[in-house]
PLY file of the C-alpha trace (Angstrom):
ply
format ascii 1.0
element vertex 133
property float x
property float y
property float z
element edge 132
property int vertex1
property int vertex2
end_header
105.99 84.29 139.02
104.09 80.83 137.92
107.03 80.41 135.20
109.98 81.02 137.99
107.78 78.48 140.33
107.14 75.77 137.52
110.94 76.11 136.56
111.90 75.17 139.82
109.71 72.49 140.48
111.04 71.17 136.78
114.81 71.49 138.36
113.82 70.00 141.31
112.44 67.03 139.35
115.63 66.91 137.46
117.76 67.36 140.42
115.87 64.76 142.54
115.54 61.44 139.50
119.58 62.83 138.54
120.81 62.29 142.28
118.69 59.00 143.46
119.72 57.57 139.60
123.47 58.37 141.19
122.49 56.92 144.50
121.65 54.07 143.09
124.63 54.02 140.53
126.73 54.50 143.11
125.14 52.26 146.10
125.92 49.23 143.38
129.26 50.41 143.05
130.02 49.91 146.91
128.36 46.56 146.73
130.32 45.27 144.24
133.42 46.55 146.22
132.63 46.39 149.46
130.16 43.72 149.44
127.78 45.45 151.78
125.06 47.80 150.07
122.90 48.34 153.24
119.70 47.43 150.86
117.48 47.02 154.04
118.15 50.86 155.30
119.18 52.50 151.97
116.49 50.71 149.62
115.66 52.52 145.85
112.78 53.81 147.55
114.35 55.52 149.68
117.30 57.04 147.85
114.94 58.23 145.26
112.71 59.85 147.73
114.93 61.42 150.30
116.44 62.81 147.27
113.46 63.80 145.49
112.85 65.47 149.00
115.87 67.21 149.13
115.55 69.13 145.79
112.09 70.29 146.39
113.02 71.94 149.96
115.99 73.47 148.41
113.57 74.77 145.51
110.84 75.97 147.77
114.38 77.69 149.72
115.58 79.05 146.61
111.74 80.62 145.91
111.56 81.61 149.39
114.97 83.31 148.79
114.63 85.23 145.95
111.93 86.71 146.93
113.84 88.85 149.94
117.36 88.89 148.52
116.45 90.60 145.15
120.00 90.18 143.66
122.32 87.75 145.66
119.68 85.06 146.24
122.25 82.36 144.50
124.94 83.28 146.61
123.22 83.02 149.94
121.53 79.89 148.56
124.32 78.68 147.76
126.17 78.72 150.79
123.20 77.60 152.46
122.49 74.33 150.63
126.31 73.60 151.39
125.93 74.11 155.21
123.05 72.34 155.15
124.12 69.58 153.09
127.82 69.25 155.26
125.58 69.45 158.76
123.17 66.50 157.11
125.99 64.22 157.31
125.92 64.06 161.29
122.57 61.57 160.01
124.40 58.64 158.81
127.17 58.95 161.12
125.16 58.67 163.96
122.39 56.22 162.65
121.61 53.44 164.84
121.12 50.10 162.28
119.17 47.04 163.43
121.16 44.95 165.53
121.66 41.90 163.07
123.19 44.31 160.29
126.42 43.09 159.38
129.22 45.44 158.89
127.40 48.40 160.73
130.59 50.76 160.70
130.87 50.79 156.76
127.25 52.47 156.58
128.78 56.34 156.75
130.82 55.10 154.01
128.00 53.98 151.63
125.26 56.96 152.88
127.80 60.17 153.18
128.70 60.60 150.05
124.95 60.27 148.73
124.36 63.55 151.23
126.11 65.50 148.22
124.29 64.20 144.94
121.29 66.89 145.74
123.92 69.68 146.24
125.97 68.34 143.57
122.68 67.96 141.04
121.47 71.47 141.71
124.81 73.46 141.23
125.38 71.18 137.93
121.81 71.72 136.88
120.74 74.87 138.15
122.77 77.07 135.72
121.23 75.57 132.32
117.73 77.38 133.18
119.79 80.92 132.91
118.63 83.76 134.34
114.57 82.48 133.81
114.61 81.02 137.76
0 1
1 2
2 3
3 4
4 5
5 6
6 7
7 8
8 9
9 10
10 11
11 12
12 13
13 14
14 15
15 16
16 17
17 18
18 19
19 20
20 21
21 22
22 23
23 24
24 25
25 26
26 27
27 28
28 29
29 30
30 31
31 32
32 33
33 34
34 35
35 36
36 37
37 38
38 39
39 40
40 41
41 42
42 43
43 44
44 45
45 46
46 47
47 48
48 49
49 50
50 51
51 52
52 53
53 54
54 55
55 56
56 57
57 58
58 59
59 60
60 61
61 62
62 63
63 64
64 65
65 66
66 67
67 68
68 69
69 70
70 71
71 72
72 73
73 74
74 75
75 76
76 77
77 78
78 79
79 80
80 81
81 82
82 83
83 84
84 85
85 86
86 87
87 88
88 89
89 90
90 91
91 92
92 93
93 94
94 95
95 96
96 97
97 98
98 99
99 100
100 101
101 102
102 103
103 104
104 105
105 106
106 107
107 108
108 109
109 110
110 111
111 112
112 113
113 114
114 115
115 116
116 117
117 118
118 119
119 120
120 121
121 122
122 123
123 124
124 125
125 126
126 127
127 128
128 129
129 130
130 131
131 132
């Protein structure tokens, strides 16, 4: 039980740095071809701890999980963490920047896609620790 728990807390560290290191990657990306990065409201700070966030709710989920659903606990997380992920979207779409923001309606553009990295890190990650988590 300790070894399954430390595992995951090791994947969520993984998953976490992996998907704000993409944030960021990618948040430079869309500033150097948009010209808007949103740096106020999506700062390094941020992306690395909403991220970091995000992986250890989905591991506490995941430990939660497996410890009613005996043998399908991926597939039922699995399908979880994607509704959840798709339904965190509404977020950015709906986010109210400050009023002197320029560009306001490319923010979905630059924050949606960072949604997935957590998802994304975890399914890419998650099957290197075997059958051990």
């Amino acid at each position: 039980m300790l070894k399954k728990i430390s595992l995951l807390g090791l994947l969520a560290v993984l998953v976490g740095g992996l998907s704000g290191v993409a944030a960021l990657v990618y948040q430079k990306v869309y500033i150097e071809t948009i010209g808007e990065g949103f740096v106020n409201v999506a700062s390094i700070a941020n992306m690395f701890k909403y991220t970091l966030a995000g992986a250890f709710v989905a591991a506490i989920g995941y430990f939660l999980l497996s410890l009613v659903l005996k043998g399908k606990t991926d597939m039922v997380f699995n399908l979880l963490f994607v509704i959840l992920t798709f339904a965190s979207i509404l977020y950015p779409i709906g986010h109210q920047l400050p009023l002197d923001q320029e560009s306001p309606e490319l923010f979905p553009g630059l924050a949606v896609p960072m949604h997935f990295f957590p998802a994304l890190g975890w399914f890419a990650l998650k099957p290197l620790f075997g059958k051990s988590i």
